[in-house]
C-alpha positions as CSV (number, residue, x, y, z in Angstrom):
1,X,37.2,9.2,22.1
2,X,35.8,9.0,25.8
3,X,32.2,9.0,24.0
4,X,33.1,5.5,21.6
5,X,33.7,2.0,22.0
6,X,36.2,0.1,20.1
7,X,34.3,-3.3,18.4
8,X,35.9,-5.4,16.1
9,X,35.1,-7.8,13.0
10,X,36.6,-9.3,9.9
11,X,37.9,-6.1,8.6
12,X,39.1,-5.2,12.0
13,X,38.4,-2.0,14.8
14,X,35.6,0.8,14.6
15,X,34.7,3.5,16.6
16,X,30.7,2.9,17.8
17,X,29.7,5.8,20.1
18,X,29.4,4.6,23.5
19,X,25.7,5.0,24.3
20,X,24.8,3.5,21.1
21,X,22.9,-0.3,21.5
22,X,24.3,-1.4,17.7
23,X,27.9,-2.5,16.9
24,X,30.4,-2.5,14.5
25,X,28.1,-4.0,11.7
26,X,25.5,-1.4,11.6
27,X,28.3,1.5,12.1
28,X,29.9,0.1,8.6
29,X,26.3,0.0,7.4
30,X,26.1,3.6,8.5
31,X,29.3,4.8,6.7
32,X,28.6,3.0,3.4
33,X,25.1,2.8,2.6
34,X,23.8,7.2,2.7
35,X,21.1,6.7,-0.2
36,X,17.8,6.9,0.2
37,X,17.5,9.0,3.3
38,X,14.5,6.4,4.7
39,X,15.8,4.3,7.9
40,X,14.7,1.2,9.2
41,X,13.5,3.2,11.7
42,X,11.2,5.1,9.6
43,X,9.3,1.5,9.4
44,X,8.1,0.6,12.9
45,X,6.8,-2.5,11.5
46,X,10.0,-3.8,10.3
47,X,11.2,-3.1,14.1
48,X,8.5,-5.4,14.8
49,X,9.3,-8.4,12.3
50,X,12.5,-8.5,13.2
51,X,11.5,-8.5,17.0
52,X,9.3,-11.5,16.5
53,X,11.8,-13.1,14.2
54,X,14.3,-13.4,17.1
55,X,11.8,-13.9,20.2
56,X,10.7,-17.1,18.2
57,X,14.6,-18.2,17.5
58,X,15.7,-18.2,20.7
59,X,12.3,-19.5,22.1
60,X,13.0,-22.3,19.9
61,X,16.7,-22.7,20.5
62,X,15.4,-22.5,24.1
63,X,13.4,-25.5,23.8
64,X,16.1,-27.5,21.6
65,X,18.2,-27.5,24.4
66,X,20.7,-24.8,22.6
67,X,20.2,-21.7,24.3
68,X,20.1,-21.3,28.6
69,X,16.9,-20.3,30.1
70,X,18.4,-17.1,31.7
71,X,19.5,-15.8,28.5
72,X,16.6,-16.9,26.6
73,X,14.5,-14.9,28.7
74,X,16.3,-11.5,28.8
75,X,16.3,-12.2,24.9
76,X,12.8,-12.8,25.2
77,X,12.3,-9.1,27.2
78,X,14.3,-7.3,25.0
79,X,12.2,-8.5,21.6
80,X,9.2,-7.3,23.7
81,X,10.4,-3.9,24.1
82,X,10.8,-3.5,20.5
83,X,7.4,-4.8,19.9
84,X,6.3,-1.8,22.4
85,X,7.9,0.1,20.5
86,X,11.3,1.0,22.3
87,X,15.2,1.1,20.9
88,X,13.5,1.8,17.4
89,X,16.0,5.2,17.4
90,X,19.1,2.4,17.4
91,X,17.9,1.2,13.8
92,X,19.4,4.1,12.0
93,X,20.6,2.2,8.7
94,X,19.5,3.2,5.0
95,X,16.5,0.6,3.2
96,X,18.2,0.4,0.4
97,X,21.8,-1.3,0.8
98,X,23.8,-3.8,-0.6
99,X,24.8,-7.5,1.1
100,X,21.3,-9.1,1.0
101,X,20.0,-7.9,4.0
102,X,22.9,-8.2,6.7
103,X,23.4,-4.7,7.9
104,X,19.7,-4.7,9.0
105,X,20.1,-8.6,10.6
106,X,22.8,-7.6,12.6
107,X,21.9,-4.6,13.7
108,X,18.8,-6.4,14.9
109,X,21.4,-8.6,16.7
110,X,23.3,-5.9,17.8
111,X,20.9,-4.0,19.6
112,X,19.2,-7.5,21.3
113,X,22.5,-8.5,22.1
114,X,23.6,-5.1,23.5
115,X,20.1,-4.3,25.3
116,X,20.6,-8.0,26.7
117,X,24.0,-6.8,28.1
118,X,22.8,-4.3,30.0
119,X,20.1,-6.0,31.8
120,X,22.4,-9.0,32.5
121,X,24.6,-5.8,34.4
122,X,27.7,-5.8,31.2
123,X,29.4,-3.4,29.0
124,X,28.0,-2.6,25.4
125,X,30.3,-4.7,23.4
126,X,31.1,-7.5,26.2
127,X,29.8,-10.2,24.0
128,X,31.6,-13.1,25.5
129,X,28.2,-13.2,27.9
130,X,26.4,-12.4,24.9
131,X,27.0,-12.6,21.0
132,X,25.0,-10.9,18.3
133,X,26.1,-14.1,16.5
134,X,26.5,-16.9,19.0
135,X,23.5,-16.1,20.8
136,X,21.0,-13.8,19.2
137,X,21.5,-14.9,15.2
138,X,22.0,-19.0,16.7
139,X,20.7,-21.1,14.3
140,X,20.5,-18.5,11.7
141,X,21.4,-17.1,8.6
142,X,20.4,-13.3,7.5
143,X,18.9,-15.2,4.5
144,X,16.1,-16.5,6.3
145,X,15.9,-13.8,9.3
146,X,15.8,-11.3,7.2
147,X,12.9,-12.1,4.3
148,X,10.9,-13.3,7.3
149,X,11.1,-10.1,8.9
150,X,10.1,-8.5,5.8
151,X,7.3,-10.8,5.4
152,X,6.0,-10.5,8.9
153,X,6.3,-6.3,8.5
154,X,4.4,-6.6,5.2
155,X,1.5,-8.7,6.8
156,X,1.1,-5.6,9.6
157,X,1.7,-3.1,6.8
158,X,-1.4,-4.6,5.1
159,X,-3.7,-4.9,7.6
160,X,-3.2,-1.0,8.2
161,X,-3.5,-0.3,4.3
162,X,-6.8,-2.6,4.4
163,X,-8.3,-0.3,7.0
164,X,-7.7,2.7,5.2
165,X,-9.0,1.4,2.3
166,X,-12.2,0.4,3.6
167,X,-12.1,3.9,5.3
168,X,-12.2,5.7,1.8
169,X,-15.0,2.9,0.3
170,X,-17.4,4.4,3.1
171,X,-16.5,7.8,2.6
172,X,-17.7,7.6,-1.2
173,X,-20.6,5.2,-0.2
174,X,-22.0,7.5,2.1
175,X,-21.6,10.8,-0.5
176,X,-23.3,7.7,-3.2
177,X,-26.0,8.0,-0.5
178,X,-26.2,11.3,-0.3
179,X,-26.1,12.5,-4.1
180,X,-28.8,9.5,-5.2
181,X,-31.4,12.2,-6.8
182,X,-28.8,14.5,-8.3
183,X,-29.6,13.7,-11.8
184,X,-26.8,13.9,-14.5
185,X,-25.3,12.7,-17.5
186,X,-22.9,9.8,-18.1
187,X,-20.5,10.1,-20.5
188,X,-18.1,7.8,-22.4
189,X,-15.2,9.4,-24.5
190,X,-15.6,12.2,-22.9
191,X,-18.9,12.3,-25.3
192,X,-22.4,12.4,-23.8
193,X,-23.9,9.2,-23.3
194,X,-26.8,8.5,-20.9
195,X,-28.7,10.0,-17.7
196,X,-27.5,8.4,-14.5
197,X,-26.9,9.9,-10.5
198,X,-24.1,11.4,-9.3
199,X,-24.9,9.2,-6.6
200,X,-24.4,6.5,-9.1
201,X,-21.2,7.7,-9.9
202,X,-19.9,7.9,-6.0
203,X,-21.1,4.2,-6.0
204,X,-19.3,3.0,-8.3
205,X,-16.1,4.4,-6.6
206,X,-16.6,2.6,-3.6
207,X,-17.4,-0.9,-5.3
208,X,-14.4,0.3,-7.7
209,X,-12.0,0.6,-4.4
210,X,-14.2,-2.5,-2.2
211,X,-12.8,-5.0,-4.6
212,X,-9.1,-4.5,-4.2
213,X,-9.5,-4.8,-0.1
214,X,-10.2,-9.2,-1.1
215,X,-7.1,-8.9,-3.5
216,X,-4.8,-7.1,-1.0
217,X,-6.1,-9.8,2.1
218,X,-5.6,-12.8,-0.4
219,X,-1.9,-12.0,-1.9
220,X,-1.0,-11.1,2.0
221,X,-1.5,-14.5,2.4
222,X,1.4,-16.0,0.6
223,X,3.4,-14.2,3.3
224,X,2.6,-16.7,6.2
225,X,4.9,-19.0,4.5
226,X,8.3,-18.4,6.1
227,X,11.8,-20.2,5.6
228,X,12.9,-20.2,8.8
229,X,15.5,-22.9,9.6
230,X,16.7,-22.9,6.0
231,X,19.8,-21.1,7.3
232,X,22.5,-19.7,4.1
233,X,20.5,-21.6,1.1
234,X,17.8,-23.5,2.3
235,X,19.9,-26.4,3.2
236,X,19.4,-25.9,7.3
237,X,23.2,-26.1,7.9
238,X,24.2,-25.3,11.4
239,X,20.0,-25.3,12.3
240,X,19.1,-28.4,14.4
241,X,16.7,-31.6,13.4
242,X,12.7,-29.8,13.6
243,X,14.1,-26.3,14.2
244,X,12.0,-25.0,10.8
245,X,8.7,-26.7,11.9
246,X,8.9,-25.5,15.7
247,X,10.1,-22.4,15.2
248,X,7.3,-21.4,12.8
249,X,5.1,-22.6,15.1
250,X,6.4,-20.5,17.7
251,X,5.9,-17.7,15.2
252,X,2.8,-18.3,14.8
253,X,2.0,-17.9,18.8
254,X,4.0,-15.1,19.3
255,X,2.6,-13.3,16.3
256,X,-0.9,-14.4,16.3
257,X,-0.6,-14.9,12.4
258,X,-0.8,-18.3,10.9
259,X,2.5,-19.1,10.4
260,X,4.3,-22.2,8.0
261,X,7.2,-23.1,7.7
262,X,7.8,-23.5,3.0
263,X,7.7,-26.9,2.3
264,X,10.8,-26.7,0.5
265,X,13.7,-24.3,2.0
266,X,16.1,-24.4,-0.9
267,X,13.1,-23.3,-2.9
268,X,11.4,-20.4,-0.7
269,X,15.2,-18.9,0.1
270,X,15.8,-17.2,-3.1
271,X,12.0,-16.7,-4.3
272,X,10.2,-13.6,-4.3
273,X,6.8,-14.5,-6.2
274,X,5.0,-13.3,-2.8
275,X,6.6,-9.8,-3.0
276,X,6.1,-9.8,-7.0
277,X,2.1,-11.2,-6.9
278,X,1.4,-8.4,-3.2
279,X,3.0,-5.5,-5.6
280,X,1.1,-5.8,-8.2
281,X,-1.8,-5.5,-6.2
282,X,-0.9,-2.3,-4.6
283,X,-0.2,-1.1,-8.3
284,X,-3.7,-2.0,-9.2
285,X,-5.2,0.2,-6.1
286,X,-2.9,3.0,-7.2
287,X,-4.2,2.4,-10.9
288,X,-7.9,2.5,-10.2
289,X,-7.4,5.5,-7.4
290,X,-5.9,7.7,-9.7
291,X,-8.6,7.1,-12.3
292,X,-11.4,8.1,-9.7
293,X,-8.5,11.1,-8.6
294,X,-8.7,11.9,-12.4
295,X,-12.5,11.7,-12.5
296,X,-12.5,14.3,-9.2
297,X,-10.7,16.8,-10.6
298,X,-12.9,16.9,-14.3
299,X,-16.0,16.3,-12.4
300,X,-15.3,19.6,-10.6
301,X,-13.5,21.7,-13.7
302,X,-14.4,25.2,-14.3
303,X,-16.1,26.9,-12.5
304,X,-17.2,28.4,-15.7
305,X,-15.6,27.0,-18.5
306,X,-15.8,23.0,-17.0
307,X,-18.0,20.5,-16.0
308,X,-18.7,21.7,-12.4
309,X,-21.1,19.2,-11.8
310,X,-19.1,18.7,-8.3
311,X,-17.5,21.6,-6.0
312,X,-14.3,20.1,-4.0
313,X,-13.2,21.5,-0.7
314,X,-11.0,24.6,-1.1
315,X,-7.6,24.4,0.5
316,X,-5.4,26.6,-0.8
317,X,-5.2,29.3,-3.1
318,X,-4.1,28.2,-7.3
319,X,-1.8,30.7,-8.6
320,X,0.8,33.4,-7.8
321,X,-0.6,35.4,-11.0
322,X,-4.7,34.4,-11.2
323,X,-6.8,35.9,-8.1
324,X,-9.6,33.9,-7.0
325,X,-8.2,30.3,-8.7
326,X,-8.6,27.2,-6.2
327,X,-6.6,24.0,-8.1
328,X,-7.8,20.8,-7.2
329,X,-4.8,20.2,-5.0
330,X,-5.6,16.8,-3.0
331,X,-6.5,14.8,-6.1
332,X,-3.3,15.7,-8.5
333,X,-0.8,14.9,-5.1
334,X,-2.6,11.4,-4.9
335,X,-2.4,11.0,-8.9
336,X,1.3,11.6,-7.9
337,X,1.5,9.4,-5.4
338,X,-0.3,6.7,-7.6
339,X,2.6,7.3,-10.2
340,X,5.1,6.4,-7.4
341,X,3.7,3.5,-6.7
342,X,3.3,2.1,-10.3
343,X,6.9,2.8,-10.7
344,X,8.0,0.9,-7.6
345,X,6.0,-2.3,-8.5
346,X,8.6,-2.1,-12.2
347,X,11.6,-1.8,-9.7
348,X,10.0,-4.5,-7.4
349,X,9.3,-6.7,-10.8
350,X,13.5,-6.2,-11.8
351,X,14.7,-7.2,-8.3
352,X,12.9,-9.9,-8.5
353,X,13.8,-11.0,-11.4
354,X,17.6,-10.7,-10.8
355,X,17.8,-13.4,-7.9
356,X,20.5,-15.8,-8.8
357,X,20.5,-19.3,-8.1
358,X,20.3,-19.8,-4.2
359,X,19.2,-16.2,-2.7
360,X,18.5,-12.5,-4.3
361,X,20.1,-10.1,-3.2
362,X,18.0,-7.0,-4.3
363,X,15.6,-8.0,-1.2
364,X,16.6,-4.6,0.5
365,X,15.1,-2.5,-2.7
366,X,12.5,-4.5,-3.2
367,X,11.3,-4.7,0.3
368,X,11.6,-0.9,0.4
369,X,9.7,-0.2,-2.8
370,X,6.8,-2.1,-1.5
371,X,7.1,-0.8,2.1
372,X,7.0,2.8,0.7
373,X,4.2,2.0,-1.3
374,X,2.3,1.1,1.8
375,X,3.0,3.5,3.5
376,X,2.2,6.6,0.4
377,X,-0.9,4.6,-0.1
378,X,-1.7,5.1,3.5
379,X,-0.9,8.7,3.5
380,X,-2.5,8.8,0.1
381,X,-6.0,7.6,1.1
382,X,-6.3,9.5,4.6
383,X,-6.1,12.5,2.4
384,X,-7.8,12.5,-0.3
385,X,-10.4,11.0,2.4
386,X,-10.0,14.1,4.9
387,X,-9.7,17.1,2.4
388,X,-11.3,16.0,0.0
389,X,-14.2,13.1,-0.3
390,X,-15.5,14.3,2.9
391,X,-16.4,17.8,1.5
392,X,-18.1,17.7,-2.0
393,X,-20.9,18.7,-2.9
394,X,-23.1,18.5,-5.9
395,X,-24.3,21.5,-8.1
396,X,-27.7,19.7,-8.8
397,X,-28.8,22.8,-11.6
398,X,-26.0,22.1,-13.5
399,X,-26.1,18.7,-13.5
400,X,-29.8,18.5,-14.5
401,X,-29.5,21.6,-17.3
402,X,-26.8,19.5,-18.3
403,X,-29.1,16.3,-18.9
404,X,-31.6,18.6,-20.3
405,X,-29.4,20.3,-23.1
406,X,-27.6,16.9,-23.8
407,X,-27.9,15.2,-27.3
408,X,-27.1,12.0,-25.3
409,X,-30.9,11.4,-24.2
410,X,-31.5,10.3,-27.8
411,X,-30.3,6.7,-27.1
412,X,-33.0,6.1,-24.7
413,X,-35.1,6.9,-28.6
414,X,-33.7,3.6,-30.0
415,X,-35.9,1.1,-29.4
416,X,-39.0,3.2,-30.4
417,X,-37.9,5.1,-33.6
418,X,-35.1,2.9,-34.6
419,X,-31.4,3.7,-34.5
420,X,-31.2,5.7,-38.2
421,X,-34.0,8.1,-37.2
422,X,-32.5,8.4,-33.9
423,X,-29.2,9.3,-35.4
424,X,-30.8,11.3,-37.9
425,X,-32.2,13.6,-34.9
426,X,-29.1,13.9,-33.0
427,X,-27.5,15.1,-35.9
428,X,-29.9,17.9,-36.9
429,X,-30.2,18.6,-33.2
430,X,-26.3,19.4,-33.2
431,X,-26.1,21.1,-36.0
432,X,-29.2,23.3,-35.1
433,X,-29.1,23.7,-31.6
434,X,-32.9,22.6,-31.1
435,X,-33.7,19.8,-29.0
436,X,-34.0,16.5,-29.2
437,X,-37.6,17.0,-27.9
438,X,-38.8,18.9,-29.8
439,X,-37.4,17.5,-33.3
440,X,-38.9,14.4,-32.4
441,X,-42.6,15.8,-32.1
442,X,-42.0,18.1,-35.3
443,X,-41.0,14.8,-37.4
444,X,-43.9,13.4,-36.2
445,X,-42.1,10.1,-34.6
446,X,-43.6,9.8,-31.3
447,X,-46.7,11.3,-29.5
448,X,-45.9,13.5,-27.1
449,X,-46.7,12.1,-24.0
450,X,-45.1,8.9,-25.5
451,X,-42.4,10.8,-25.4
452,X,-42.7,12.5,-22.3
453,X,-42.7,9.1,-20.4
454,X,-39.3,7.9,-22.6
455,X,-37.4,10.6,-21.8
456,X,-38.2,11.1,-18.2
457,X,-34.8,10.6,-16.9
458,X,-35.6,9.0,-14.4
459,X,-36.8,5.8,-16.3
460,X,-33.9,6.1,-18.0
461,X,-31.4,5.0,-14.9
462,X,-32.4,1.3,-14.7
463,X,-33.1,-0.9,-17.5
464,X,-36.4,-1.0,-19.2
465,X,-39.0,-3.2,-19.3
């Protein structure tokens, strides 16, 4: 037992080991809560919410006259060494547990309190000099501590999703740029439809992806607005007069974000509209990113018996059984990872929706299912960006034999033979394997260099006059 230390609480003694910066709160957090196998301290961001969280308390209980100036500023030092990045290995307590959110406050508290210790020349666990609760949680309630600290992680989380996303717009604006004059055919249903550019077609999956970069930024927003001060249910019981105001203010010049304090604290304790409304928008990335993921891998099918109007980068052989099959790997593990994050936007949508009267406690899953999906998005992109995007390329003969052989070029007919003769020539074109061209000329519809100039296909990417 030489390497624990006995610490107490309402249940009574627990061995911590002695090197360890947590307490007794985050050891029973340990023991009870083995589920998901993710830690707090697999979300570095968290680390940091919390951090600025309780550098703005005390700097506010500092300034209310609650907390000395000694103590406020070793409290101060220790929050900054988490921000660096420090004591992130003393967070070792599952996402997803039960109690609202307590096992992560206090182990926040804990390992301030105990850090704090130590610089002030103490034992770990001498709290008389100071308290995880007294001094580090003053003026305080895990139910406004801890959604703050989730909101603050969440704002960081999405300015690092953001990047990647615009990352991946580029990526498929510059192969748009590059595939311009590789002439193809669109298709709807799966059918033939119309000529168009692959370069087109990388466009439109960067303006697909460009558009969700203004809905991620604007939902992010709702998280400036914090409930600090609102204490257990919004009430501000035990929190001095003006402690909500100043100490969003102070969040806001320690974190650099603009920070508000919810004009009603009863109200913003238990709501979770901000976590519901930011979900949904990483489920709509995930949606339209595994649609262009889907497009990828039929775009490049075959090589003989598919489209393979695009070749993706190789990387790694397809089957135990098939020589010489290459799958389209990088596209089906982001479909998967698009699945996973439509999933956790339902579980984020039913833990919101069991809050009950003054908090909710499914905060812990439902800050986890949206952290995860940050982070799987992240991963997500900077592959399929990487090993994938980066290294297509365009089989330009198939793509224009397959323009050539296509039935579809009979729309661009419609307005000069009318829509019955034009179906009349698709038709026998299917059913005889002739052209369209040539049926055309031999039912005497159009000239021929009338119809040279219709179906160049290049007239037929823009609309015409």
């Amino acid at each position: 037992m030489e390497n624990y230390r006995k610490e107490s609480d309402l249940l009574g003694e627990l061995s911590v080991p002695a090197n360890a910066y947590y307490g007794v709160q985050t050891q029973r957090a340990i023991e009870n809560f083995k589920i998901s196998g993710q830690l707090l301290s697999s979300y570095p961001e968290f680390i940091r919410g919390l951090a600025f969280v309780k550098k703005a308390a005390a700097k506010t209980n500092y300034e209310l006259g609650l907390l000395d100036e000694q103590l406020y500023n070793k409290i101060a030092e220790v929050c900054d060494e988490l921000l660096e990045g420090q004591l992130h290995d003393q967070f070792p307590i599952d996402m997803i547990q039960g109690g609202a959110g307590t096992s992560v406050n206090m182990n926040a508290n804990e390992v301030i309190a105990n850090r704090v210790l130590e610089k002030l020349g103490k034992p770990r666990g001498d709290y008389q000099y100071c308290s995880p609760n007294d001094h580090i949680n003053l003026s305080q309630s895990t139910n406004d501590a801890y959604p703050t600290a989730i909101k603050l992680a969440l704002i960081q989380m999405n300015q690092k999703l953001v990047e990647k996303v615009k990352t991946t717009v580029a990526a498929f604006r510059a192969k748009g740029t590059e595939f311009q004059d590789v002439l193809k055919m669109g298709r709807t249903q799966l059918q033939d439809a119309v000529p168009m550019t692959l370069g087109q077609e990388f466009e439109a999956f960067a303006a697909n992806l460009q558009e969700d970069i203004e809905k991620l930024n604007n939902n992010a927003k709702l998280f400036v607005e914090v409930n600090m001060g609102a204490t257990a249910i919004g009430t501000g019981l035990n929190a001095p007069l003006g402690y909500a105001n100043l100490c969003a203010k102070n969040l806001a010049q320690i974190t650099g974000f603009p920070i508000v304090s919810a004009p009603n604290l009863v109200e913003a304790t238990p709501d979770t509209g901000s976590y519901v409304i930011y979900s949904s928008a990483t489920k709509r990335l995930a949606v339209k990113l595994s649609k262009i993921c889907n497009d990828l891998r039929l775009l490049s099918s075959g090589p003989r018996a598919g489209f393979f109007e695009i070749n993706l980068p190789p990387m790694q052989p397809g089957s135990s059984i098939m020589p010489g099959k290459v799958n389209p790997v990088i596209p089906e593990v982001v479909n998967q990872v698009c699945y996973k994050v439509i999933g956790n936007d339902l579980t984020v949508t039913f833990a919101a929706e069991a809050g009950q009267l003054q908090l909710n406690v499914m905060e812990p899953v439902l800050s986890h299912a949206i952290m995860e999906n940050i982070h799987f998005l992240c991963n997500a992109l900077d592959t399929l960006r990487e090993k994938c995007i980066i290294g297509i390329t365009a089989n330009k003969e198939v793509c224009l034999n397959m323009v050539r052989n296509s039935i579809g070029i009979v729309t661009a007919l419609n307005p000069y033979i009318g829509y019955k003769n034009s179906t009349v020539i698709a038709k026998e074109a299917l059913e005889s394997g002739r052209s369209v061209y040539d049926l055309v000329l031999e039912h005497g519809l159009l000239t021929r260099e009338k119809l040279d100039d219709i179906l160049d296909p290049k007239n037929m990417l823009q609309p015409h006059k």
